[in-house]
C-alpha positions as CSV (number, residue, x, y, z in Angstrom):
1,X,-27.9,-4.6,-0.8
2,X,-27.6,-0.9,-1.4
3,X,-24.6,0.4,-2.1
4,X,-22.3,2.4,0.5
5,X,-18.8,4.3,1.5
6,X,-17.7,3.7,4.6
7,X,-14.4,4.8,4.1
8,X,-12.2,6.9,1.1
9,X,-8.7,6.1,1.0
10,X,-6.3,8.2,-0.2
11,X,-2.8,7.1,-1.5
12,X,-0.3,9.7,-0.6
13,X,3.3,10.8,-0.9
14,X,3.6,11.5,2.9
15,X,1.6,10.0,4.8
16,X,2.4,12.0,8.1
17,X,2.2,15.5,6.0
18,X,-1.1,14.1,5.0
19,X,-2.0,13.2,8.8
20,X,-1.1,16.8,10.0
21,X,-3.4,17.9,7.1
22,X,-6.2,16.3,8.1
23,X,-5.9,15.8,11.3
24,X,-4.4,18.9,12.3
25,X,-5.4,21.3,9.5
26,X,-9.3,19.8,8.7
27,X,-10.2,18.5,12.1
28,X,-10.3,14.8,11.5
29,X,-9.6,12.6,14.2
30,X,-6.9,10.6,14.4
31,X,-8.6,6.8,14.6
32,X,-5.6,4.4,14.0
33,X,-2.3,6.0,13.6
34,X,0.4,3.0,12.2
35,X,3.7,3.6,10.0
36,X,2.4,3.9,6.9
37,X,-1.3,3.9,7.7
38,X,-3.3,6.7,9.4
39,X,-7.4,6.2,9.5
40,X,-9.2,9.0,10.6
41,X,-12.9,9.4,11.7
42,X,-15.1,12.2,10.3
43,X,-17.2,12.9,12.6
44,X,-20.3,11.4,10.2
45,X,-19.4,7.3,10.5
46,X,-17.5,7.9,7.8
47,X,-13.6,7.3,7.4
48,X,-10.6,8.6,5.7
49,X,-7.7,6.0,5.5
50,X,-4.1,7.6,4.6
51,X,-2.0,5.1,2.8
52,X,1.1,5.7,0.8
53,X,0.7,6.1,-2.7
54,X,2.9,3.2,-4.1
55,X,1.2,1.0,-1.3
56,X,-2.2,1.8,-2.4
57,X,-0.9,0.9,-6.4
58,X,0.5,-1.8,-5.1
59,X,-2.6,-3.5,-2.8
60,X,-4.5,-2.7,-6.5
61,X,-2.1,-4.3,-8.9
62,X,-1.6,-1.7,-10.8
63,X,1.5,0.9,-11.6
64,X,1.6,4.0,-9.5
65,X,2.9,5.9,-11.8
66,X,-0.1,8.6,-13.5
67,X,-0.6,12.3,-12.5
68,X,-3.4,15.3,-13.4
69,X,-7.1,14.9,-12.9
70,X,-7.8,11.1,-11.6
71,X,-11.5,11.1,-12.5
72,X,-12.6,12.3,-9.3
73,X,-13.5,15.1,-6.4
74,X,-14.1,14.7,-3.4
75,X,-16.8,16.8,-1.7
76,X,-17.5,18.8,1.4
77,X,-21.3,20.3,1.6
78,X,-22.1,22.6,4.0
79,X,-25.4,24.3,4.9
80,X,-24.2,27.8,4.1
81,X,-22.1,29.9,2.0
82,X,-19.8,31.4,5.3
83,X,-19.4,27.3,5.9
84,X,-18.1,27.1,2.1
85,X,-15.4,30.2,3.3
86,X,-14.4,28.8,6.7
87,X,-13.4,25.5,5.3
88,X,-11.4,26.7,1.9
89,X,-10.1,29.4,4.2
90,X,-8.6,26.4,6.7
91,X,-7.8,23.9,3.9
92,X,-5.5,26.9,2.7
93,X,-4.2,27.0,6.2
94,X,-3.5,23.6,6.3
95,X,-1.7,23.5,3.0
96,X,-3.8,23.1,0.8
97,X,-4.0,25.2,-2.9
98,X,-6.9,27.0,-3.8
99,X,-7.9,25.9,-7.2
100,X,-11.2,27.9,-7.4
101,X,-12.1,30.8,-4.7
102,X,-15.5,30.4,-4.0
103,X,-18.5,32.0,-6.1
104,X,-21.8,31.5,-6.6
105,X,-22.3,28.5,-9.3
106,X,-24.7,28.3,-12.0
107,X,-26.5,25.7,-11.1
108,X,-27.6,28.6,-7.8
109,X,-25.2,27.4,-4.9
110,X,-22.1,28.6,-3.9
111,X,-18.7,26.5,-4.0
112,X,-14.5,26.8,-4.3
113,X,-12.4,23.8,-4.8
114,X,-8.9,23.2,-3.2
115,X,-6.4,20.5,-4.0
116,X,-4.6,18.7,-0.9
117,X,-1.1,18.4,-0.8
118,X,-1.1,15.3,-2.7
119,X,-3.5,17.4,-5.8
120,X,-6.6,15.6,-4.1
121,X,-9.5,17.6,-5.7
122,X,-12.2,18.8,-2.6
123,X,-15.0,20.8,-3.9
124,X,-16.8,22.5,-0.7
125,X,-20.7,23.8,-1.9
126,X,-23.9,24.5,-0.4
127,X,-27.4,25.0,-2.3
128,X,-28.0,27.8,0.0
């Protein structure tokens, strides 16, 4: 067995602000759309599954309550560094905050990272 993700799923406040987001804002596409629940293809195999946040808690058995940095990024690689732009650019569109424009990093690519309307972290890079 060698370890996979098929699918990340997000626990949100809204989930139809966070549809419109993704859908709308990102260009996801809208796989299963249910009160509640909102899966969205991305284009790779891949998934993204919407889910309210106290839903999500509650599926886990554990409190919902927390905030700040959750112990992860999500992130968006692209093959260049007008791909890194066009995508913070539309994330900022969409609703999104942008947490840090993009610059050339030390490690010699080029990334920005935004926060989703529910403070999701997305770093978008490139190595070129």
């Amino acid at each position: 067995m060698s370890l996979q993700v098929s699918v990340v799923m997000l626990g949100v406040q809204d989930v139809d602000r966070a549809k419109k987001f993704y859908a709308e804002g990102m260009g996801a596409q809208i796989e299963q759309d249910h009160p509640g629940f909102v899966r969205l293809g991305l284009g790779d195999g891949s998934g993204l599954a919407l889910y309210h946040w106290a839903a999500v808690a509650n599926d886990a058995g554990v409190p919902a309550e927390g905030s700040g940095f959750r112990g992860f990024s999500l992130h968006y690689i692209t093959e260049t560094r007008d791909e890194v732009d066009a995508v913070i650019q539309a994330a900022e569109a969409a609703g999104a905050t942008v947490l840090k424009p993009a610059e050339a990093a030390a490690w010699g690519g080029y990334s920005g990272t935004f926060s989703d309307p529910d403070g999701h972290l997305w770093k978008v890079a490139t190595d070129a």
